[in-house]
Structure formats: C-alpha cells, structure tokens
LOLUM-502625 format. One record per residue (C-alpha): residue number from 1; residue in one letter; x, y, z. Coordinates in pm, whole numbers. Example, Ala and Ser with C-alpha at 12.3 -4.5 7.8 and 13.67 -1.06 7.14 Angstrom:
# residues 2
+-----+------+--------+--------+--------+
!  nr ! rest !     c1 !     c2 !     c3 !
+-----+------+--------+--------+--------+
!   1 !    A !   1230 !   -450 !    780 !
!   2 !    S !   1367 !   -106 !    714 !
+-----+------+--------+--------+--------+
***
This chain:
# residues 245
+-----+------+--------+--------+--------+
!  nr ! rest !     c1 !     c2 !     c3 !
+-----+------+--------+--------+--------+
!   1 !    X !  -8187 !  13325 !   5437 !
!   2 !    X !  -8191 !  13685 !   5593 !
!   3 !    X !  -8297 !  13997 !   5382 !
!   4 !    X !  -8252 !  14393 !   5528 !
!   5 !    X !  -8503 !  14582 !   5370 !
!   6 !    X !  -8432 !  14958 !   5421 !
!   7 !    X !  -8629 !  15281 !   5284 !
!   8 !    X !  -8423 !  15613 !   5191 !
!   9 !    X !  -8362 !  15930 !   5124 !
!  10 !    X !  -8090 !  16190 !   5164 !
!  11 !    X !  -7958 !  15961 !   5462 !
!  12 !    X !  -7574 !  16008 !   5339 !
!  13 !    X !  -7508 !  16104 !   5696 !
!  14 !    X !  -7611 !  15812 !   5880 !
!  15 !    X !  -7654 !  15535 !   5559 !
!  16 !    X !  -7262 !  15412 !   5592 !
!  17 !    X !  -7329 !  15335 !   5952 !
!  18 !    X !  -7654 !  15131 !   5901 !
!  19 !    X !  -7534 !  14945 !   5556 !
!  20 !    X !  -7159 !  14842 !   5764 !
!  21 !    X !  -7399 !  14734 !   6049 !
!  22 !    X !  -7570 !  14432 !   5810 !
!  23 !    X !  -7334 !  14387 !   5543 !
!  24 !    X !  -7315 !  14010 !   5694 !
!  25 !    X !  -7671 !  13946 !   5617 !
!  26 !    X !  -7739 !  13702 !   5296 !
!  27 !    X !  -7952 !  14007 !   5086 !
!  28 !    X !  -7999 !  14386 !   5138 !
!  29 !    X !  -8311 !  14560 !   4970 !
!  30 !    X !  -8309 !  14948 !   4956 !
!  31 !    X !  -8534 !  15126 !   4800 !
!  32 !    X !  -8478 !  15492 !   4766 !
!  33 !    X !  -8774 !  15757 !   4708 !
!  34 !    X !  -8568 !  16077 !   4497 !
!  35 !    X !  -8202 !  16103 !   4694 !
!  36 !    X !  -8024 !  16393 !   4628 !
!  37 !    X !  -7700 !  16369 !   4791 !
!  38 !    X !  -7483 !  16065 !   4735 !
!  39 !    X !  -7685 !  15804 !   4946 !
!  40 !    X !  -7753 !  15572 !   4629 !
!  41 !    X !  -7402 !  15572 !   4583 !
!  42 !    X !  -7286 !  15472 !   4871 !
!  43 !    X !  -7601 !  15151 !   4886 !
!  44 !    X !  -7449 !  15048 !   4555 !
!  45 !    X !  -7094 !  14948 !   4779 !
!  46 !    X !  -7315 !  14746 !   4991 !
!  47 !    X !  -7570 !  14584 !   4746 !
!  48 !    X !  -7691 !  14636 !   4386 !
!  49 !    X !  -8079 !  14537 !   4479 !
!  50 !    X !  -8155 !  14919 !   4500 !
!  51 !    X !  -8501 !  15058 !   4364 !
!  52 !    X !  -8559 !  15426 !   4312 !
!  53 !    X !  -8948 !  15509 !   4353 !
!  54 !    X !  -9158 !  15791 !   4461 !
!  55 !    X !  -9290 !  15871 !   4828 !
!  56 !    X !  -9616 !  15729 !   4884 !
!  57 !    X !  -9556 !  15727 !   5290 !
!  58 !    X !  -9388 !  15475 !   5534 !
!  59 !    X !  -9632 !  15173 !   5513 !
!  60 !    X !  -9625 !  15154 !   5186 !
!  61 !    X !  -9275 !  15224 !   5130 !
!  62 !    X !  -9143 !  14936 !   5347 !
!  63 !    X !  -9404 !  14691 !   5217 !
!  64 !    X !  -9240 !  14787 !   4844 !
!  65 !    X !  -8860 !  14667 !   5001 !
!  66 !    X !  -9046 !  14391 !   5160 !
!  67 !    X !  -9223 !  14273 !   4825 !
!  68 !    X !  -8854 !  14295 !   4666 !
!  69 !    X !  -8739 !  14077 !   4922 !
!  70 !    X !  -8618 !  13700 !   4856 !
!  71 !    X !  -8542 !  13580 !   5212 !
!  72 !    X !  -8744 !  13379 !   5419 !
!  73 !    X !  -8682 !  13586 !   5718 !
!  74 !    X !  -8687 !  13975 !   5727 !
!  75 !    X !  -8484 !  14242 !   5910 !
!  76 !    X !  -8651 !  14574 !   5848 !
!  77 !    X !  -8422 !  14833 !   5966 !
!  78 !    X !  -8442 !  15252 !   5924 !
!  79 !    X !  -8158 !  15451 !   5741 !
!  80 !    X !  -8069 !  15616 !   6113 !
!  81 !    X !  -8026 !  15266 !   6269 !
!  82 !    X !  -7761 !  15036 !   6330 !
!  83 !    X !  -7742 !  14666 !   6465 !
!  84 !    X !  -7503 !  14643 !   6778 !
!  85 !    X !  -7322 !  14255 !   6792 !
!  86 !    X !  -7479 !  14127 !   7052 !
!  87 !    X !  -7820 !  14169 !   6837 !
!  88 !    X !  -7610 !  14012 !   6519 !
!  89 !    X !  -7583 !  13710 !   6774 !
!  90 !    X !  -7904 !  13697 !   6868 !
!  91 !    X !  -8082 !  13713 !   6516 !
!  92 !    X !  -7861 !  13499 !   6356 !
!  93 !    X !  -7980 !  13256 !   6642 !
!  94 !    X !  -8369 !  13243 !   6666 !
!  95 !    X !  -8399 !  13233 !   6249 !
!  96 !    X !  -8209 !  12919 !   6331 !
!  97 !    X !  -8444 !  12794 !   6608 !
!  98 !    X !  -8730 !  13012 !   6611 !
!  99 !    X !  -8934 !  12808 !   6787 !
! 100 !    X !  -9291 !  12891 !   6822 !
! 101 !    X !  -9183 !  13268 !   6741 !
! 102 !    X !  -9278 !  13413 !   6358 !
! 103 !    X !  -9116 !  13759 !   6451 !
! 104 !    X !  -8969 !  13946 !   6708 !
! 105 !    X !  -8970 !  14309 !   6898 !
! 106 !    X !  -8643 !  14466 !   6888 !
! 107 !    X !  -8585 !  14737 !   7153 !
! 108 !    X !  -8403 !  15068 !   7032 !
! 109 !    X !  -8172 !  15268 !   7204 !
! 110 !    X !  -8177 !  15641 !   7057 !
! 111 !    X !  -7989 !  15937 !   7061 !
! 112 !    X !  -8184 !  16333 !   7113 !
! 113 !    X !  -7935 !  16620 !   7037 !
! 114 !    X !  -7611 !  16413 !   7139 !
! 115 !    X !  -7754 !  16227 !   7422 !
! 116 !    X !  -7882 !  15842 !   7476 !
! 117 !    X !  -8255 !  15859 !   7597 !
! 118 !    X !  -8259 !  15607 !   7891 !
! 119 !    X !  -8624 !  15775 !   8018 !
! 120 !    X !  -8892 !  15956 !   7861 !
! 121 !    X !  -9067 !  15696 !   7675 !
! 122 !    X !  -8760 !  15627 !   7443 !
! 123 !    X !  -8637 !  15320 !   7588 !
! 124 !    X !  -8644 !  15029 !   7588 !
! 125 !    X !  -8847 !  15147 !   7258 !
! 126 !    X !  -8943 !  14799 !   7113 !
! 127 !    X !  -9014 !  14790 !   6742 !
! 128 !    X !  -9164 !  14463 !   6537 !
! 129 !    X !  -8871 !  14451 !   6291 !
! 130 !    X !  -8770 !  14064 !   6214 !
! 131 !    X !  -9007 !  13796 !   6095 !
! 132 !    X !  -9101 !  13537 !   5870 !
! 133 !    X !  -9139 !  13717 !   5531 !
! 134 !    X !  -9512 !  13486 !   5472 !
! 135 !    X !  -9662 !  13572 !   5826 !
! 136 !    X !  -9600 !  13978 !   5854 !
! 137 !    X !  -9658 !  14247 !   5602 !
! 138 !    X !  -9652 !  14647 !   5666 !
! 139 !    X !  -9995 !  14912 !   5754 !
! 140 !    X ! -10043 !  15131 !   5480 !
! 141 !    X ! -10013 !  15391 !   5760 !
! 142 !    X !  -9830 !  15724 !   5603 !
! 143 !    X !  -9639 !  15753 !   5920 !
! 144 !    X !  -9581 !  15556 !   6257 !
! 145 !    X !  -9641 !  15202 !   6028 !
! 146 !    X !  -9690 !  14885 !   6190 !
! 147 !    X !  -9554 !  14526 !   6120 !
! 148 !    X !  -9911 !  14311 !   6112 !
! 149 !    X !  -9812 !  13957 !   6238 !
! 150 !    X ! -10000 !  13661 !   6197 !
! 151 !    X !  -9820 !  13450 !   6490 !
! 152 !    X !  -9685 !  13452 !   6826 !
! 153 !    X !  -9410 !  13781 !   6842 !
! 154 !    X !  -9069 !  13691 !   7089 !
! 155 !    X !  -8870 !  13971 !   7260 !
! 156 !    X !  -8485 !  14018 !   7184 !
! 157 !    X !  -8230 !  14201 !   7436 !
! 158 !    X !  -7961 !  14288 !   7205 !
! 159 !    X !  -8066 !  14662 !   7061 !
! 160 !    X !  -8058 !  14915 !   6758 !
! 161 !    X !  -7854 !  15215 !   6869 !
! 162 !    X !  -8074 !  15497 !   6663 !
! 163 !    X !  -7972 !  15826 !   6582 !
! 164 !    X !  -8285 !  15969 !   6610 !
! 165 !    X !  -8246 !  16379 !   6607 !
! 166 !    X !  -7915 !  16518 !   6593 !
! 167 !    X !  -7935 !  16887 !   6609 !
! 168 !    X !  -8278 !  17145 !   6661 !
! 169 !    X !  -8250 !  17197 !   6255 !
! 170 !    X !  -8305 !  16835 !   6235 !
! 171 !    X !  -8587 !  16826 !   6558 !
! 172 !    X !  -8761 !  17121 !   6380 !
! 173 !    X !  -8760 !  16983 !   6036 !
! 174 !    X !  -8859 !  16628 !   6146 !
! 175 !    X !  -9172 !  16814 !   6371 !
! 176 !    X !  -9245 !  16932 !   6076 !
! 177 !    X !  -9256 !  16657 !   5843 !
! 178 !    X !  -9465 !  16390 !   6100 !
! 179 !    X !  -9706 !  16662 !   6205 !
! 180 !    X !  -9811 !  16702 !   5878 !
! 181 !    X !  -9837 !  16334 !   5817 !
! 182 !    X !  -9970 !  16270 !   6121 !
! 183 !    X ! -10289 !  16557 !   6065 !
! 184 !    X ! -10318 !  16406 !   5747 !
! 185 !    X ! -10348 !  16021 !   5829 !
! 186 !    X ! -10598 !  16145 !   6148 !
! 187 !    X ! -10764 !  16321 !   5923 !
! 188 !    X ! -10831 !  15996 !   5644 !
! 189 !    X ! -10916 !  15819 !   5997 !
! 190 !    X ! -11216 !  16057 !   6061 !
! 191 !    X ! -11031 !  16209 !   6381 !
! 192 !    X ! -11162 !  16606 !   6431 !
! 193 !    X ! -10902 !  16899 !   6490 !
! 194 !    X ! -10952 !  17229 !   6710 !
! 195 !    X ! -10782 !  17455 !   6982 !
! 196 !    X ! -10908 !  17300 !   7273 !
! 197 !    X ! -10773 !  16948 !   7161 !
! 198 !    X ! -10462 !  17103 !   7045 !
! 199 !    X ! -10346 !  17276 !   7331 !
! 200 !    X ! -10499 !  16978 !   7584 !
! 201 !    X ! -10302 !  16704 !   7414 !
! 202 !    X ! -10010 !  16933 !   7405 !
! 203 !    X ! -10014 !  16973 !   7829 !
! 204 !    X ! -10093 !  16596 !   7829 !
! 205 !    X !  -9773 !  16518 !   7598 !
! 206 !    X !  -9531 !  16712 !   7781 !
! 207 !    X !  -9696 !  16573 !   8083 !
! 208 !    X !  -9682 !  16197 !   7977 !
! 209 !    X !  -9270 !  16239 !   7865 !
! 210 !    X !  -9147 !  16466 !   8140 !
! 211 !    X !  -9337 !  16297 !   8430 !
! 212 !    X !  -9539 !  15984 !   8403 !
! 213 !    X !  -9199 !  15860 !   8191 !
! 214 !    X !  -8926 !  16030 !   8417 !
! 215 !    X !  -8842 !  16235 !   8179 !
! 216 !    X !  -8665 !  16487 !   8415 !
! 217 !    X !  -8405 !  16208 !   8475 !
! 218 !    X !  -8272 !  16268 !   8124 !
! 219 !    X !  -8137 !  16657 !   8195 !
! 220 !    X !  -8202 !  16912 !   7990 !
! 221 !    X !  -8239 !  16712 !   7706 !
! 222 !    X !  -8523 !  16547 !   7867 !
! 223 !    X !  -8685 !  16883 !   7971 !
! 224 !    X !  -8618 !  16964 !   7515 !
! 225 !    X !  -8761 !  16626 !   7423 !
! 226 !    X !  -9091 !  16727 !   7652 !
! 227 !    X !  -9169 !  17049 !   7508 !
! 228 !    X !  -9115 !  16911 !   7193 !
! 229 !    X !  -9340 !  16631 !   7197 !
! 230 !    X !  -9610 !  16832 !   7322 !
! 231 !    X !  -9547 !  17093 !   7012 !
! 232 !    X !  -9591 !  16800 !   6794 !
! 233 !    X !  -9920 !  16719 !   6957 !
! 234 !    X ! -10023 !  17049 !   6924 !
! 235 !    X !  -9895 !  17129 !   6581 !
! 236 !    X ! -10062 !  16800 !   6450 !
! 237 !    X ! -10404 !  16874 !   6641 !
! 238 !    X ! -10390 !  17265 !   6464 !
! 239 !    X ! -10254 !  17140 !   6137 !
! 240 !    X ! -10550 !  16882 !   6126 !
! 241 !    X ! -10758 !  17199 !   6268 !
! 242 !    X ! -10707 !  17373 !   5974 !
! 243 !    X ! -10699 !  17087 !   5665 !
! 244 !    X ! -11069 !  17024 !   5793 !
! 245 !    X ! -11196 !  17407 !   5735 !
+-----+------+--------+--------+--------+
***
C-alpha cells in the first residue's frame, strides 16, 4: 500500500496539479498549517485524510503527515510538485520488487521564472522522497529537512517536474521566508554570523551556481538564479548577524 503525504498552505495555485498527479495512489495524507485561500477545499476532492495544524517548520511538519500515514510505503511529495508517468511506472514497480532498496532518490526537474533549470545546481536535483514507512522518518530541521534512512537508498530516472519560483514576487518572498529560517536553524546549530562571512559566502554562492555549475548555460535566468542565491547567502549570514547581537 502507497500513502502521499503532503504539507500545505495557500498552495491553491499549484495544489490541483500535485493532488491530479497521485490521485492513483491507495491513501493521500495532507496536512495543512492555517490556509487561507481555498486549498483545503480543493484536498477534500482528492482525499478526506486532511489535518489542519500549526507551523512548527518542515521536519516536523512532514514527520506529522508521515505519523498519519497507514501505508507501508511512503511518497512524500511538496504542494509545487507533480509526478510525471514514467515515475508513476517506476514507483508502482520497485514497492513491488524493492529488492535490497528501503527508499529511493527521486531527481526533480524545476522551473525559475518560466524556465526549466537544466544547469546551475538544479538538476538532476535528487530528493529522498519514497521509502518504507518503518525504516525512514523526517530531521526536525525547520527548513531544508532530510529523510533519515536506515537501509540501502536506490536511484529512480523518472522525475518530479517542480514549480519552484514563478515570478520575482514569489523569488523575493520565498528569499525571504528560508533566510530567516535558515539564520534561525544556524543559529540553534551554534553557527556565528558577521559581514565578512556574509558577503564571502555571497561571492562563493553566485560563484558555485553561475560557474562551477554552468550556470551561464541557463540564459538570463541562470545569470537571476546566481545573484539570487548569493543574496540568500548573504541575507541568511546578516540575518543570523544580527539575531546573535
């Protein structure tokens, strides 16, 4: 049995897309942190396992929908995701045969300001996101979570197509929103804020997406994507700067 565990909130743009994308799987699990647009609504055409909770961070949130969940094997899937065929095919084979396999990476193929990232660190993209339900549980990590297996992880070809940032409102609220979380969980971790590590992992970012990951072969969105990476490095080094003081 196959459970889709998804987290939510204010997705009614991209929430149809994702739900249509698994409605053949046996169980869906949403659980929804304070929507206020009609994204509930539309989950209840889809499923009626829907829990509405409060925000206590990504880790935590997913391992909630994963608690909820009743299948032995897990698809854990984001609200701006969808599962292309060929990936239907595949999943519904290796819970069949999984062989020596207790979860698999995923790769994603995402979308910056109406363009499909083929460079710049965004593909192939793999993310852990199906597994045995008894051998992989979520990091309580407030942002950029991790699926902790205990087994051997496999490597699927068919992809996620993930609409990742679809306009600069959406880039600039999103920078926002993870380099807060991000200062904050470096912070709990001990890490140490200031200028000179703000602005030197802000040349290294842009460096690292425009460069080292050929960055520059994705136009001028790649050239976009750069600079805004390294604002998020910077932004979360200052923001983490400043919490300390």
């Amino acid at each position: 049995m196959l459970s889709v565990i998804i987290i939510t909130k204010n997705e009614v743009d991209n929430i149809r897309d994702c739900l249509a994308s698994v409605a053949w799987a046996d169980e869906i699990i949403v659980v929804d942190s304070g929507s206020g647009d009609e994204t509930v609504a539309i989950c209840r055409e889809y499923t009626d396992k829907i829990y509405e909770t409060d925000w206590p961070g990504f880790g935590i949130q997913k391992q909630r929908a994963l608690n909820r969940a009743t299948g032995d094997w897990i698809l854990s899937i984001d609200a701006d995701e969808c599962v292309t065929p060929l990936l239907r095919e595949e999943i519904e084979r290796v819970i069949a045969n999984p062989g020596a396999c207790v979860a698999w990476k995923i790769p994603r193929l995402s979308r910056f300001c109406g363009r499909y990232m083929r460079h710049s660190g965004w593909w192939p993209d793999y993310v852990v996101r199906l597994f045995a339900k008894d051998q992989a549980r979520f990091s309580d990590d407030v942002v950029h979570e991790q699926v902790l297996v205990n087994g051997s992880v496999g490597t699927l070809t068919g992809h996620f197509i993930h609409e990742s940032i679809e306009s600069f409102e959406d880039l600039l609220s999103k920078m926002n929103q993870y380099t807060s979380a991000g200062a904050l969980m470096a912070s709990q971790k001990g890490k140490k804020g200031s200028l000179r590590k703000a602005i030197g992992h802000g040349v290294w970012a842009f460096f690292r997406s425009y460069v080292l990951r050929a960055g520059f072969l994705d136009g001028r969105e790649g050239v976009i994507l750069a600079v805004s990476t390294a604002e998020s490095s910077y932004y979360r080094y200052l923001k983490l700067m400043f919490m300390q003081k």
